[in-house]
N, C-alpha and C positions, 0 to 999 in steps of 0.2 A: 504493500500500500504506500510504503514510505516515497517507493520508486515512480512511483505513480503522480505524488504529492509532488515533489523535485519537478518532475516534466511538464507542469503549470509551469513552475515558476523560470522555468527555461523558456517555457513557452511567450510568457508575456515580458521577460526580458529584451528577446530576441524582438517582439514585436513594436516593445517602446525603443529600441536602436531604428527601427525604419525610419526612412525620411519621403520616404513618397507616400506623404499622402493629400498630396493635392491641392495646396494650399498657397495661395499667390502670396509672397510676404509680402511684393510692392502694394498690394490691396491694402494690407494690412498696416501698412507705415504711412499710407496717402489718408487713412482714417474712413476708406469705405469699408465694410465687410466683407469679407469673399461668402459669407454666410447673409447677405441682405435680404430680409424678406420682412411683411408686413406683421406688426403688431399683431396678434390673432386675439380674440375675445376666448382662447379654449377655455370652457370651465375649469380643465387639466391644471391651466395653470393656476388657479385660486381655489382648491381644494374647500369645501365645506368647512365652516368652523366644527371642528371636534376629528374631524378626517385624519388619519395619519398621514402624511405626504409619501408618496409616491414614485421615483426617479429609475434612471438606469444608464449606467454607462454607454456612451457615444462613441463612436467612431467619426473621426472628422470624413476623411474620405468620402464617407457615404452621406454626409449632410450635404458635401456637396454636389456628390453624383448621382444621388437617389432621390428623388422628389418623396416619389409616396412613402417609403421609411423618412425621411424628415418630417412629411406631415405628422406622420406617427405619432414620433417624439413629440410634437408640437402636443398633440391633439391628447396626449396620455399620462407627460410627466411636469410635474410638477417638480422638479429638481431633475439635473443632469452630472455626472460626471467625467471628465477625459479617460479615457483607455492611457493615451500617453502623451497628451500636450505639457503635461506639467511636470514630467520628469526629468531628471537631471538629464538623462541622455538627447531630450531633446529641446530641451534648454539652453544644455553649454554644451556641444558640441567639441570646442576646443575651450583650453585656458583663457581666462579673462577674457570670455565672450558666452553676451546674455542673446537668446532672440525670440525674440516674444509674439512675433507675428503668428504662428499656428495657435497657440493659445489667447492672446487677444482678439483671434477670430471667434474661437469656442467660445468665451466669454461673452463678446458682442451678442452672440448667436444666441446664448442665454437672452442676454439682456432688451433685446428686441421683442423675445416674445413670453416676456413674463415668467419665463424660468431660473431658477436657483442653479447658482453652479457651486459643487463641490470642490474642495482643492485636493488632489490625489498626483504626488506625496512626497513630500517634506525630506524625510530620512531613513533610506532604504537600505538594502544591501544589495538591487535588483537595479535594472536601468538607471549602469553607471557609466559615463563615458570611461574612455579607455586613460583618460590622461590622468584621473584621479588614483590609479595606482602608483603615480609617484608623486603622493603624498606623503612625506617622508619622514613625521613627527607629529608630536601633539599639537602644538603651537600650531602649525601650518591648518593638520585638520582641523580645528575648531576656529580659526580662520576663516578657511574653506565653508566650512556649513552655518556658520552665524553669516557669513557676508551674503552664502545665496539664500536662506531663510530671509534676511532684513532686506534685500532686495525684490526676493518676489513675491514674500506676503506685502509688503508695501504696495509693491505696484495695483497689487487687487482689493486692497482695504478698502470696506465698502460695498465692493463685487462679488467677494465671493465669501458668504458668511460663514462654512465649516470648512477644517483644514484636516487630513487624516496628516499628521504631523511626522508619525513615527507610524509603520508597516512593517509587521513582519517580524518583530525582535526577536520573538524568540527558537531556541535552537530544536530540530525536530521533535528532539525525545529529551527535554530540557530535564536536570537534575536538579535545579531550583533558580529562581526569579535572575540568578545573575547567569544563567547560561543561554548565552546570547548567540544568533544565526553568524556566519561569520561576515564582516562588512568591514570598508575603509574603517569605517567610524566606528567600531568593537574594536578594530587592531588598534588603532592611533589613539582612540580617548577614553575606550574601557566602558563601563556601564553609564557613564555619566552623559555620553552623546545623548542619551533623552535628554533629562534635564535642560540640556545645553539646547537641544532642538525646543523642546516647549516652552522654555523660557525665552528664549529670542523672537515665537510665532506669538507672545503675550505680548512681547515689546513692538512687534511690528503693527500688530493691530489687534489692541486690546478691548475690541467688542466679537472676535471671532472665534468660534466654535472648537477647539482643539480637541481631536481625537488620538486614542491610540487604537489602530487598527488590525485583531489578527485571526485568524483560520485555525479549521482543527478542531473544535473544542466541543463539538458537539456529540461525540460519537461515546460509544460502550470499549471498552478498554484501557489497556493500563498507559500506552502512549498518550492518547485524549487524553485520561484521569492527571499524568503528569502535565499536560500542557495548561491543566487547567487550575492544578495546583498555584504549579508556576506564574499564568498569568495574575490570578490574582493577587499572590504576595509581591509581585511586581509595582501592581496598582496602589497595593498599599503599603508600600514602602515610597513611592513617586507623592502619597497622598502625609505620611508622616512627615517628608521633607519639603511641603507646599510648593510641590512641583505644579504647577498651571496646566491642569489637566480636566474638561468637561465630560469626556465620554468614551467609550470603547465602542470601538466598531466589529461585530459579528461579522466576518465572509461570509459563512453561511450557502459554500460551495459543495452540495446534499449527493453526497455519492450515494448513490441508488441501492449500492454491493455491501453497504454500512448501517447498521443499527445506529438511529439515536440513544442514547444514554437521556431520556428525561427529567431523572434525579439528578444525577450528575449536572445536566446543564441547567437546572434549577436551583440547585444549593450555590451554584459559580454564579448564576445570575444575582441572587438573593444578598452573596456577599458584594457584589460589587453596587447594588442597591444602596446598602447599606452605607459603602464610602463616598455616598451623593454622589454618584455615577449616573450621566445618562446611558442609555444602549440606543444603539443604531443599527440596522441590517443592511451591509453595504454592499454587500454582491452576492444575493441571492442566484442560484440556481442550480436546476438539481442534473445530473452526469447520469442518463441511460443508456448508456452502452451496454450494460449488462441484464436492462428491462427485454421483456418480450417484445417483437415484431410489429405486431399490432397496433397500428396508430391510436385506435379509442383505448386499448388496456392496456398502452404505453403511457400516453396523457392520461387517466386517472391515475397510476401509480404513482406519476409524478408531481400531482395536485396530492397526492394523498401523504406523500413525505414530505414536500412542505407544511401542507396542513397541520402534520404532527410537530413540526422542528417551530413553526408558529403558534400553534396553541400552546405549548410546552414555555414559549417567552412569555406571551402574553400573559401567562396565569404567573408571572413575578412581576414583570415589566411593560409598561406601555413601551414601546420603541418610538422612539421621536422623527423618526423614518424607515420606507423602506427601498432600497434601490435593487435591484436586478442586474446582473455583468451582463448587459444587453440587454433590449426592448424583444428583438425578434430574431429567431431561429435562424433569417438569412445573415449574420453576423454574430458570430459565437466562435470563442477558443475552442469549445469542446470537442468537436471532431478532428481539430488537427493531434490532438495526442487519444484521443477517446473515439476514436469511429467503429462503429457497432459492423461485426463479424458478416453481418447479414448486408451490407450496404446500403440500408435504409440510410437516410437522413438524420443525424441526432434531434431532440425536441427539449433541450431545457429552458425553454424560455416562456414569457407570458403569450409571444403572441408568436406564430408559424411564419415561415417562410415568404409564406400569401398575405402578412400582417395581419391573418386571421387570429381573434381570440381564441384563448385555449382554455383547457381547465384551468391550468396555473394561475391566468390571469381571475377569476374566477376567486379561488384560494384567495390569491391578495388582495381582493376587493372587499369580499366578506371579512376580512381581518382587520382591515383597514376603517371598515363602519362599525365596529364592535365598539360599544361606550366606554369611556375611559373609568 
């Protein structure tokens, strides 16, 4: 499973290093959008008072070569977040250069039509350019990550109201809260890179949502059981030392081949309750490759493990959001490391290929209207 887990993050690595994806920078430095479209009245975008909010990671590419998935998004989420405009890799490219044009279009794109954009992410181990491995001391890295933190949360203060700040900390099968994934920022500055990262995304812009965001933790067994350990004395160790910390972000990437652990992920929820924690669901979606054939007893199954992995929050926690890693089936990781034996299509998403609704969508709706 572990090998399994790895091959995401190979996979979204590799993806946030792309650079074609379509995006005019001169649009974007002359101050028109390469994303321009009309203001839209979608209800999407002004959820019901009491509604939970609703979002899903984006693909710029396709906003702007796909009409009818853009309307999608327009017409469904009420919050959006980049796959990889805001990664280091496609940031800073090289040393001592920022370019902000693919992500000040995301953003624009948001902000035209009434959508919330997330900020996704701050301090990784994952989509890192190549010149940061010779970073070559403490001083330098913490240099390095307060200069790009104070530089790019600023440029969006205002814009983009949650930050996942810190991704991914910790190590597969962690032996406790200081056993860290390996990264520049674990080599060069030890466990203190959060701190260092939270505390700089307070100073940049101190009305903004700070997350820490991580995977895993939902399942039956003794790996989960440790990650879950781990994440929380993490939390509340960051929370003893008044680290600037508002929420933890669930991935919530629901292997089909996997039992949820429901006590498990309710005693972990319960604690982090407890240290004024908000929760988040930031990349829902559930991995059928190993469901049956069947498109209708494919789609229930997988309305039916989220429905568990979401009632299971909700009876601790309201989530103050929920996001999906994609809107629609025609744009999903999943198959390129998960393609089902049978060559069907994979389906983890709310809506199909056809931006037809699915069960899923379905699942999230109903959970989403449930009273706080």
């Amino acid at each position: 499973m572990s090998k399994k887990t790895h091959s995401r993050r190979d996979f979204l690595v590799r993806t946030a290093k792309a650079a074609a994806l379509g995006i005019s920078g001169t649009a974007a430095l002359s101050g028109v959008s390469t994303f321009a479209t009309p203001l839209t009245e979608s209800s999407a975008a002004s959820p019901a008072e009491g509604l939970i909010p609703y979002g899903a990671a984006a693909r710029s590419d396709a906003l702007v070569s796909d009409l009818p998935y853009r309307d999608a998004i327009i017409a469904n989420c009420q919050m959006i977040v980049p796959e990889s405009e805001l990664k280091w890799a496609e940031l800073r490219p090289t040393r001592g250069e920022f370019r902000f044009e693919k992500a000040d279009s995301f953003v624009d794109f948001g902000r035209q039509n009434g959508i919330k954009v997330r900020g996704h992410t701050l301090a990784w181990y994952g989509a890192m350019p190549a010149w940061t491995e010779e970073i070559a001391d403490r001083a330098e890295a913490e240099r390095e990550l307060v200069g790009h933190i104070e530089t790019v949360v600023s440029r969006y203060r205002g814009q983009i109201p949650s930050w996942d700040v810190v991704n991914e900390p910790l190590a597969e099968w962690p032996a406790n809260e200081s056993s860290f994934r390996p990264s520049i920022w674990a080599k060069r500055l030890g466990p203190d890179y959060l701190s260092i990262a939270l505390r700089e995304a307070a100073l940049a812009d101190p009305d903004a949502q700070l997350v820490l965001n991580e995977y895993d933790v939902e399942y039956k067994g003794p790996r989960f059981a440790a990650r879950r350990k781990a994440l929380t004395a993490l939390l509340r160790s960051l929370r003893d030392r008044n680290v600037p910390l508002h929420a933890v972000g669930l991935q919530a990437h629901l292997f089909a081949g996997r039992s949820i652990d429901d006590d498990g992920l309710q005693a972990m929820l319960a604690e982090i309750k407890a240290l004024d924690l908000d929760v988040l669901i930031t990349e829902l979606d559930v991995i059928d490759y190993e469901l049956p054939g069947k498109v209708a007893e494919r789609d229930a199954m997988v309305a039916a493990m989220a429905n568990q992995f979401l009632r299971a929050v909700g009876e601790v926690v309201r989530p103050k959001a929920i996001l999906t890693w994609g809107l629609s089936d025609r744009y999903t990781w999943v198959p390129t490391y998960f393609k089902r034996r049978d060559g069907m299509p994979n389906r983890p998403l709310p809506l199909d290929a056809d931006l037809h609704r699915k069960p899923l969508y379905d699942v999230i709706e109903e959970f989403r209207h449930k009273p706080a």
